[in-house]
VEXMI-134812 format. One record per atom (N, C-alpha, C, O): chain; residue number from 1; atom name; x, y negated, z negated. Coordinates in nm, 2 decimals. Example, Ala and Ser with C-alpha at 12.3 -4.5 7.8 and 13.67 -1.06 7.14 Angstrom:
<rs>
+-------+--------+---------+--------+--------+--------+
: dolum : zadren : lumdren :   east :  north :     up :
+-------+--------+---------+--------+--------+--------+
:     A :      1 :       N :   1.32 :   0.57 :  -0.78 :
:     A :      1 :      CA :   1.23 :   0.45 :  -0.78 :
:     A :      1 :       C :   1.32 :   0.33 :  -0.78 :
:     A :      1 :       O :   1.42 :   0.33 :  -0.85 :
:     A :      2 :       N :   1.28 :   0.22 :  -0.71 :
:     A :      2 :      CA :   1.37 :   0.11 :  -0.71 :
:     A :      2 :       C :   1.29 :   0.00 :  -0.79 :
:     A :      2 :       O :   1.34 :  -0.11 :  -0.80 :
+-------+--------+---------+--------+--------+--------+
</rs>
This chain:
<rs>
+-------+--------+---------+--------+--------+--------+
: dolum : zadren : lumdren :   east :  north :     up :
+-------+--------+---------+--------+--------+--------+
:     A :      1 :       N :   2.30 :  -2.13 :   0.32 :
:     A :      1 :      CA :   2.19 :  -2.05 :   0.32 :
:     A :      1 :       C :   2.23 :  -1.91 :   0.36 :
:     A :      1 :       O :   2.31 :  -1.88 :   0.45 :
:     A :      2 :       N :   2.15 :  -1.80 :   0.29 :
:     A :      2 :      CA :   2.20 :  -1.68 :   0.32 :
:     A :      2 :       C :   2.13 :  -1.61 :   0.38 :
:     A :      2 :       O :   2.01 :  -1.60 :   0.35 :
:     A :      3 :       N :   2.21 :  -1.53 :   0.54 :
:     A :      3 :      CA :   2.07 :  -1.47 :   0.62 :
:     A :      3 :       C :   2.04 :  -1.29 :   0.56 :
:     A :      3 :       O :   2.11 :  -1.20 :   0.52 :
:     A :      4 :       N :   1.95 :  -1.30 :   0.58 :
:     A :      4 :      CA :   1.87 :  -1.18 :   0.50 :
:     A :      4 :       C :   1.80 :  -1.09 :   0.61 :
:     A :      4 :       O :   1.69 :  -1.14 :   0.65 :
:     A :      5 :       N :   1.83 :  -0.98 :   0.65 :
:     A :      5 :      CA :   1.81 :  -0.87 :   0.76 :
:     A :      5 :       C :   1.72 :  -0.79 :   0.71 :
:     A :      5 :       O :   1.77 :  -0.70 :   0.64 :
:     A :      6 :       N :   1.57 :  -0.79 :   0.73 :
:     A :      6 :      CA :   1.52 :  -0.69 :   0.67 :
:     A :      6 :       C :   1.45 :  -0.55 :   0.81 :
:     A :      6 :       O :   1.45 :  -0.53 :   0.93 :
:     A :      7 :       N :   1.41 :  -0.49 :   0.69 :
:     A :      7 :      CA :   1.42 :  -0.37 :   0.83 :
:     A :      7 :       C :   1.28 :  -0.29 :   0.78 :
:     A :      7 :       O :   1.28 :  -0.25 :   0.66 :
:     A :      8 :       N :   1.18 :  -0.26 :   0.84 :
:     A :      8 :      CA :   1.04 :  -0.23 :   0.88 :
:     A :      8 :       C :   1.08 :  -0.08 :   0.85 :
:     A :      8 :       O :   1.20 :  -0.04 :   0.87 :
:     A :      9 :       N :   0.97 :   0.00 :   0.79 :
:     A :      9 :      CA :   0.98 :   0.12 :   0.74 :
:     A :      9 :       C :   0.87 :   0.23 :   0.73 :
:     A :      9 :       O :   0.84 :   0.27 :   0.62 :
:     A :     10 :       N :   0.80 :   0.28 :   0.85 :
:     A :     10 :      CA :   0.64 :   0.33 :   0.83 :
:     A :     10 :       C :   0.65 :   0.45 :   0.74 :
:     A :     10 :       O :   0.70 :   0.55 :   0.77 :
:     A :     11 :       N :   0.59 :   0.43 :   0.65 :
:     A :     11 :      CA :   0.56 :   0.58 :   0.59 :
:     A :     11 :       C :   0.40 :   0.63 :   0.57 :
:     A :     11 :       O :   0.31 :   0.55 :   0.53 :
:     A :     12 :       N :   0.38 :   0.75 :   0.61 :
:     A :     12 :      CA :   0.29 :   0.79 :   0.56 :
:     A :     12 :       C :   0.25 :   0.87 :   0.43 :
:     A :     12 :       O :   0.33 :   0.96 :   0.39 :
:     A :     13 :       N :   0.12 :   0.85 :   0.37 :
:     A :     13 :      CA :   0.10 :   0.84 :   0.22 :
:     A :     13 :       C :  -0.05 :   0.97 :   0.24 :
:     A :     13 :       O :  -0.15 :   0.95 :   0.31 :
:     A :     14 :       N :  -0.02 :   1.07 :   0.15 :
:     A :     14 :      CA :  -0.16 :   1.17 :   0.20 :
:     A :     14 :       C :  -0.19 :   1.15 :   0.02 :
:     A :     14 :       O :  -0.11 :   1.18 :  -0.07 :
:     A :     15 :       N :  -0.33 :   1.10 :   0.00 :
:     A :     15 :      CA :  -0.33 :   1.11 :  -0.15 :
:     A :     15 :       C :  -0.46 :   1.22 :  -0.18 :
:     A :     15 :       O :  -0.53 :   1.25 :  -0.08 :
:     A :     16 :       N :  -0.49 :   1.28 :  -0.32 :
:     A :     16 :      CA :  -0.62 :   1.40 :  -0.30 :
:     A :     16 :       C :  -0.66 :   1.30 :  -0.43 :
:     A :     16 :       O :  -0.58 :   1.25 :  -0.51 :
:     A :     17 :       N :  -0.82 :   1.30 :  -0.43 :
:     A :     17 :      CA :  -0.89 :   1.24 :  -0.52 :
:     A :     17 :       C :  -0.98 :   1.39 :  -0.53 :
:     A :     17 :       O :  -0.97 :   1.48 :  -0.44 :
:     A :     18 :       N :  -1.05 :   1.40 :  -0.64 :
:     A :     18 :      CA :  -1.08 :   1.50 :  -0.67 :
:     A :     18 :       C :  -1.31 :   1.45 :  -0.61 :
:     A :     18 :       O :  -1.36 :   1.34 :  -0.61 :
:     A :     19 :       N :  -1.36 :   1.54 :  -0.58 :
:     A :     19 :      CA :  -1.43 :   1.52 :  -0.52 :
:     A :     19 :       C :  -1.55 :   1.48 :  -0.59 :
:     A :     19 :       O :  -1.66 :   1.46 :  -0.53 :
:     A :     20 :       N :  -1.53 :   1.46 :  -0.72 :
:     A :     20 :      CA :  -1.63 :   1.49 :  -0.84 :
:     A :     20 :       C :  -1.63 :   1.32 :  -0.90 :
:     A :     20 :       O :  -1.71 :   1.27 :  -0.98 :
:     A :     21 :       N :  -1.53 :   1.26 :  -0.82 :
:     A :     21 :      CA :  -1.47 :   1.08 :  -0.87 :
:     A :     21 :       C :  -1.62 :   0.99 :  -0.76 :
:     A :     21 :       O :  -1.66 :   1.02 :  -0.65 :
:     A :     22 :       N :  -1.64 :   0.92 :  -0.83 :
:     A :     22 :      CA :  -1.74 :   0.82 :  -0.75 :
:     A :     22 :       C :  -1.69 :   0.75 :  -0.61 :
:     A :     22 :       O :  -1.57 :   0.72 :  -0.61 :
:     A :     23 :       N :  -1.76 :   0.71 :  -0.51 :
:     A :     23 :      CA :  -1.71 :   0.62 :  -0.42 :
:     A :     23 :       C :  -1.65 :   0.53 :  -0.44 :
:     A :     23 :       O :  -1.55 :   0.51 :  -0.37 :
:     A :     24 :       N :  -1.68 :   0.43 :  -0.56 :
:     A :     24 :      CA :  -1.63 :   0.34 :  -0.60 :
:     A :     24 :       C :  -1.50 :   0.33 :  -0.65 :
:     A :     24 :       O :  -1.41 :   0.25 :  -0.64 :
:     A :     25 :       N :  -1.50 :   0.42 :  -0.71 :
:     A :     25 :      CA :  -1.38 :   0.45 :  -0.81 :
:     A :     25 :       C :  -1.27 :   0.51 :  -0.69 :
:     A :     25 :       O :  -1.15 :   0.49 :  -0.70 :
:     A :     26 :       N :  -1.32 :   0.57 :  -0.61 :
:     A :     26 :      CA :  -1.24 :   0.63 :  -0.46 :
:     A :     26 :       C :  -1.17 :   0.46 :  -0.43 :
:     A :     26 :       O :  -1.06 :   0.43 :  -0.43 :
:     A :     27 :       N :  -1.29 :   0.40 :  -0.41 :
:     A :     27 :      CA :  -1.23 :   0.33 :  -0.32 :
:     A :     27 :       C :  -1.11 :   0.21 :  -0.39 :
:     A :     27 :       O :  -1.01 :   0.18 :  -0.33 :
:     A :     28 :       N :  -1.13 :   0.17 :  -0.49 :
:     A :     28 :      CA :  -1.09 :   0.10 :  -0.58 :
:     A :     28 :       C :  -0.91 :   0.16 :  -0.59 :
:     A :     28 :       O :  -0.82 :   0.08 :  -0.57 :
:     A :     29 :       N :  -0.88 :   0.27 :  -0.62 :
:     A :     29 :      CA :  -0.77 :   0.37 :  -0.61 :
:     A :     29 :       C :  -0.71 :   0.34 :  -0.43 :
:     A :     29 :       O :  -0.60 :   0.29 :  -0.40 :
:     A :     30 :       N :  -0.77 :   0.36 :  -0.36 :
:     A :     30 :      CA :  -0.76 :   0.34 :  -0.22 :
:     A :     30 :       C :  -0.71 :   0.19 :  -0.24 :
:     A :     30 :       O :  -0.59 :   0.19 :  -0.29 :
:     A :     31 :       N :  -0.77 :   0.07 :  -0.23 :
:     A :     31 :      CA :  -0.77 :  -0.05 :  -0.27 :
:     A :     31 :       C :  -0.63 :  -0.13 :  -0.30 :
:     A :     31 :       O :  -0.57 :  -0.23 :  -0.26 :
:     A :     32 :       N :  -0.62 :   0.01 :  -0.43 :
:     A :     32 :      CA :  -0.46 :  -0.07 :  -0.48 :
:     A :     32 :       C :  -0.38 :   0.00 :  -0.48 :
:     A :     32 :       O :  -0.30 :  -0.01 :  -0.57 :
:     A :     33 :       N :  -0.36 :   0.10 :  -0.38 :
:     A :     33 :      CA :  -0.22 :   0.17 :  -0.31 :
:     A :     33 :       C :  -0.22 :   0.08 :  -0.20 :
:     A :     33 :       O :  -0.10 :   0.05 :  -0.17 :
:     A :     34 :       N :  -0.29 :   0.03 :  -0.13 :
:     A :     34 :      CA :  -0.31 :  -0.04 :  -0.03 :
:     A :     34 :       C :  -0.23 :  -0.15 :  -0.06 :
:     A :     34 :       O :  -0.13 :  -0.18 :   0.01 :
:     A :     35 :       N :  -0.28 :  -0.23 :  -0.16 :
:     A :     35 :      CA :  -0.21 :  -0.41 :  -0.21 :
:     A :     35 :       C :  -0.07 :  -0.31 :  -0.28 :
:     A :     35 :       O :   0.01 :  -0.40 :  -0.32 :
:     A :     36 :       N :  -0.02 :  -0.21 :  -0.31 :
:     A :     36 :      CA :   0.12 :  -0.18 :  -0.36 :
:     A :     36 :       C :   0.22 :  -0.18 :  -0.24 :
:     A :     36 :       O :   0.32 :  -0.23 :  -0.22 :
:     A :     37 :       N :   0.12 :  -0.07 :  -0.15 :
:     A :     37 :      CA :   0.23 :  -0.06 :  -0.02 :
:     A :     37 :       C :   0.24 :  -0.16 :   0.08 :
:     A :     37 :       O :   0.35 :  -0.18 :   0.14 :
:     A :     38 :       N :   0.12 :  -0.23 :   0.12 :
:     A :     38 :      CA :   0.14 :  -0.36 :   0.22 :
:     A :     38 :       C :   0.28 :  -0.42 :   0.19 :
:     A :     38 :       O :   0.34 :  -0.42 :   0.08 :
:     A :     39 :       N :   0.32 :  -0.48 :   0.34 :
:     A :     39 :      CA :   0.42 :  -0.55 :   0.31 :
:     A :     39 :       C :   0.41 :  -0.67 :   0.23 :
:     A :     39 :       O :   0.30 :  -0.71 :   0.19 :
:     A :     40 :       N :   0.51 :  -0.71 :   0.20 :
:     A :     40 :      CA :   0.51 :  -0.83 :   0.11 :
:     A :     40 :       C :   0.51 :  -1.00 :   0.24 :
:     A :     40 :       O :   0.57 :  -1.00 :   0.35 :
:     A :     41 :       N :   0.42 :  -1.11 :   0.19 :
:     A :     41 :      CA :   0.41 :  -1.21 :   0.31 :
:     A :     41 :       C :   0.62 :  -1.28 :   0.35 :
:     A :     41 :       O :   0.71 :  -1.31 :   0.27 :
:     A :     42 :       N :   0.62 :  -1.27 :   0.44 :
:     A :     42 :      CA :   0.77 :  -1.34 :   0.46 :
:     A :     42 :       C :   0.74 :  -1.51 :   0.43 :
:     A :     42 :       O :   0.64 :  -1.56 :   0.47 :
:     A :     43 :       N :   0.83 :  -1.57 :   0.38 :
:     A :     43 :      CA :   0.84 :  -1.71 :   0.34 :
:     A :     43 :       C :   0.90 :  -1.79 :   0.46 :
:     A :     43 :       O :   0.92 :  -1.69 :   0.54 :
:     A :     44 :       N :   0.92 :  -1.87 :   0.52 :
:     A :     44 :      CA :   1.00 :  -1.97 :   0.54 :
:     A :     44 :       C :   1.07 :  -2.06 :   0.49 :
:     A :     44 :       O :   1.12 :  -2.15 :   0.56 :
+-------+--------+---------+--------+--------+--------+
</rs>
């Protein structure tokens, strides 16, 4: 079995939505930068 060293990495992310876009549509964009950047779950 091969051991695998991973290494934690904070970045911060400044995004501009244009002010004229709906909440929804805000948040939905928010949403899925969110599920892109989250870490991924670690396995066992």
């Amino acid at each position: 079995m091969k051991n695998i060293k991973t290494t934690e990495v904070k970045i911060n992310v400044k995004i501009h939505i244009p002010d004229k876009i709906s909440e929804s549509v805000k948040q939905q964009k928010i949403n899925r930068l969110y599920d892109i950047l989250k870490p991924k779950n670690k396995s066992a």
